[in-house]
N, C-alpha and C positions, 0 to 999 in steps of 0.2 A: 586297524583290525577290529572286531565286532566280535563281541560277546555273544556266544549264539545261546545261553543258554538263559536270558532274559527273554520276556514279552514285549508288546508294544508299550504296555503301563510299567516296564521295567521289575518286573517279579521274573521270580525263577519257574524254568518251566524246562520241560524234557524235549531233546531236538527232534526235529521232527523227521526219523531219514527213510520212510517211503518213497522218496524219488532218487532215492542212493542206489549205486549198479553195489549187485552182490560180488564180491573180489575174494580172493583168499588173503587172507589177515594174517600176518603176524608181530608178534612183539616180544622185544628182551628187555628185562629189566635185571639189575644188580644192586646190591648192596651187601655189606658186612653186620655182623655181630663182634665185636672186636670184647674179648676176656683174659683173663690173666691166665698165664702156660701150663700154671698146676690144673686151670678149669680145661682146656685144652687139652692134657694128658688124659683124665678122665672122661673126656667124651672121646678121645680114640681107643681109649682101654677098657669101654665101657662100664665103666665106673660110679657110672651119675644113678642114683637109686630108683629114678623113675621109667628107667631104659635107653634102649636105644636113642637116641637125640636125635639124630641124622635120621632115621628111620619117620620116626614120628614128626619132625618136622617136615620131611619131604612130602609125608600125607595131609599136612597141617598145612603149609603152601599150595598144593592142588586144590584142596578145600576153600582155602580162601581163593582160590582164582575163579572157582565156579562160584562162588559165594559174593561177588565182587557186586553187583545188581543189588544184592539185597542192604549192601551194608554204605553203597555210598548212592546216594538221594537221587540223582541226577542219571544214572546209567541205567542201559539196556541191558534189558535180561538177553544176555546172548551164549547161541550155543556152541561149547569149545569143542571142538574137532580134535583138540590135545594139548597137554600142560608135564611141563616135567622140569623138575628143579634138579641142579645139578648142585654141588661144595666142591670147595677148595678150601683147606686148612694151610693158614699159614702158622709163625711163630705164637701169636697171638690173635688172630682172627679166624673167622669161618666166613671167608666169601660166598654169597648165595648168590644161582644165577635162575630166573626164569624163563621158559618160554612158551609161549600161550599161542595158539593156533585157531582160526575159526574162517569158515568162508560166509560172509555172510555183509550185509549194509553200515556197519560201523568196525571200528579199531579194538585191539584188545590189549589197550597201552596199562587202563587200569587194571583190570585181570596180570597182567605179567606184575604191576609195581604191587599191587596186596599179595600176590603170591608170596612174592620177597618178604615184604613188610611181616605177615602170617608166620613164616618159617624161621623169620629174623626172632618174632613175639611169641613163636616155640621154644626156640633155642634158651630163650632167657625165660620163661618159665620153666622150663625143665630143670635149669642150672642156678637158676636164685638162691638154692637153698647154703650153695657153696659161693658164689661170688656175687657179691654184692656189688658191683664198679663195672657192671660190662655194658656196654656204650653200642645203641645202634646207629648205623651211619651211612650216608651218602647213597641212600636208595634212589636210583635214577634209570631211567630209560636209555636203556644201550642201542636201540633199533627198532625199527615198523617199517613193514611192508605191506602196500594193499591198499586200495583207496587212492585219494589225491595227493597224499602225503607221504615219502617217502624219507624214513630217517637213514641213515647209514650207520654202520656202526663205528664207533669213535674209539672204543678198547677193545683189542682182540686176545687177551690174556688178562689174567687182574696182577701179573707182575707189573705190568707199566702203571698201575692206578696207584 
């Protein structure tokens, strides 16, 4: 397999996908913010002094899905057609789920994973001031459609994760 995002002098360089068919895109990515149950209580009983959590991180995740271009070197500024972050609270975590939508010459694998990652780096600015120990974890790509590459999805609940 070949690194497409070298030159011929092996420097990094941006792919080149003007000869790519436009498809409709999408991507799921997940991961946790895992916190201790009293921090937990407090973002369901809104409690945390800086607000809603859930709220502001689900706008703090869109942001970074549209924001994904400017913050990692190599990506296409591309335009989303739609991004919505879902949660699941468990005993002690807040499952984050994104999913990123675009019809357009490349994938929005990155866009779905900073979503997560953005909402996950909400979560715990918000909540730093109470818990010090909360652990972000296992942000991965659940799914892509569109293009040449088709992922499936591997977890269909985050009970089984």
């Amino acid at each position: 397999m070949d690194f497409t995002h070298f030159n011929e002098n092996g420097r990094a360089k941006m792919v080149d996908v003007s000869e790519k068919d436009e498809t409709k895109r999408k991507a799921v990515a997940r991961g946790y913010i895992q916190m201790a149950a009293d921090t937990i209580k407090a973002v369901i009983n809104g409690k945390i002094k800086k607000g809603d959590v859930l709220s502001v991180a689900q706008v703090g995740g869109i942001y970074g899905a549209k924001k994904t271009w400017d913050l990692i070197p190599m990506c296409h500024n591309i335009l989303l057609t739609g991004a919505d972050i879902d949660f699941e609270i468990t005993e002690n975590r807040i499952w984050i789920e994104a999913s990123v939508k675009t019809i357009g010459k490349t994938g929005v694998e990155m866009e779905a994973l900073t979503a997560v990652s953005i909402a996950a780096l909400t979560i715990y600015d918000m909540c730093k001031a109470i818990d010090k120990h909360m652990i972000i974890g296992e942000i991965k790509l659940i799914s892509k459609t569109g293009g040449k590459t088709v992922l499936s999805e591997m977890v269909t609940d985050f009970s089984q994760i």
